[in-house]
Each structure stands twice: as structure tokens, then as C-alpha cells.
C-alpha positions as CSV (number, residue, x, y, z in Angstrom):
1,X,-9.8,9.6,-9.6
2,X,-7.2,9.4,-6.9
3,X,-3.8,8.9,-7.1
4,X,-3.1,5.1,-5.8
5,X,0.1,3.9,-3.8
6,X,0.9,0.0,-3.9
7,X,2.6,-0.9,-0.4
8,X,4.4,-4.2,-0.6
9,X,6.1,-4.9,2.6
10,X,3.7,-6.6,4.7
11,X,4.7,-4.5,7.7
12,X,4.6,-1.4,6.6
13,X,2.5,0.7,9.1
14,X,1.4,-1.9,11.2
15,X,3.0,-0.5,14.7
16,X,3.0,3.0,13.8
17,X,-0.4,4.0,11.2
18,X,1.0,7.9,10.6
19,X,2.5,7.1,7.6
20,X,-0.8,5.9,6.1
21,X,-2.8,8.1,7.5
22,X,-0.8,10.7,6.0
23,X,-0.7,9.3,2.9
24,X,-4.5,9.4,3.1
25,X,-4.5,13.0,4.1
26,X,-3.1,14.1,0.8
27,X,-5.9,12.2,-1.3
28,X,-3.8,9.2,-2.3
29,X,-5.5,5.7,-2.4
30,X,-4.0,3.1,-0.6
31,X,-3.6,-0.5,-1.8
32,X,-2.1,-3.0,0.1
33,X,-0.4,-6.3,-0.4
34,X,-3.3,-8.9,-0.5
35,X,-1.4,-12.0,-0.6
36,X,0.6,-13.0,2.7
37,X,4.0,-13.5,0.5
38,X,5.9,-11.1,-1.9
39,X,4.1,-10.5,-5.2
40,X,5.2,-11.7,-8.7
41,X,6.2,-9.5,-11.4
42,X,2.5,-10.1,-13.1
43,X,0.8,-9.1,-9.8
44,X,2.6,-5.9,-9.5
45,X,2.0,-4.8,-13.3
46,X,-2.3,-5.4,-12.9
């Protein structure tokens, strides 16, 4: 099972993808922030 990174900022690789894509080139899963405003405290623990 891979390793997963939670990005929060809703900008974060959206002009410039290198930092995901090397994120993903080491094996780590990538989850992003699904709601269009900052998470909650109970969203970030699930």
C-alpha cells in the first residue's frame, strides 16, 4: 500500500504540476482537497 499525502491548499500545483508529479514519482498517493473550502478538523482525521 502506498504511502498517501493529503494536500489542502486548493492551489497547490495548479500553475506548475512538478511538484505532484514528483511526488508521484517516488510512489506516494496523492489526495487532494475535495471540498472547495478549508477542511474541518473531522475531515482531516478520516
Amino acid at each position: 500500500m502506498p504511502m498517501r499525502v493529503l494536500i489542502t491548499p486548493r492551489s497547490f500545483g495548479k500553475t506548475d504540476t512538478t511538484p505532484l508529479t514528483m511526488l508521484e514519482a517516488e510512489g506516494l498517493e496523492i489526495r487532494r482537497n475535495p471540498a472547495d473550502r478549508p477542511l474541518g478538523e473531522d475531515e482531516l482525521s478520516q
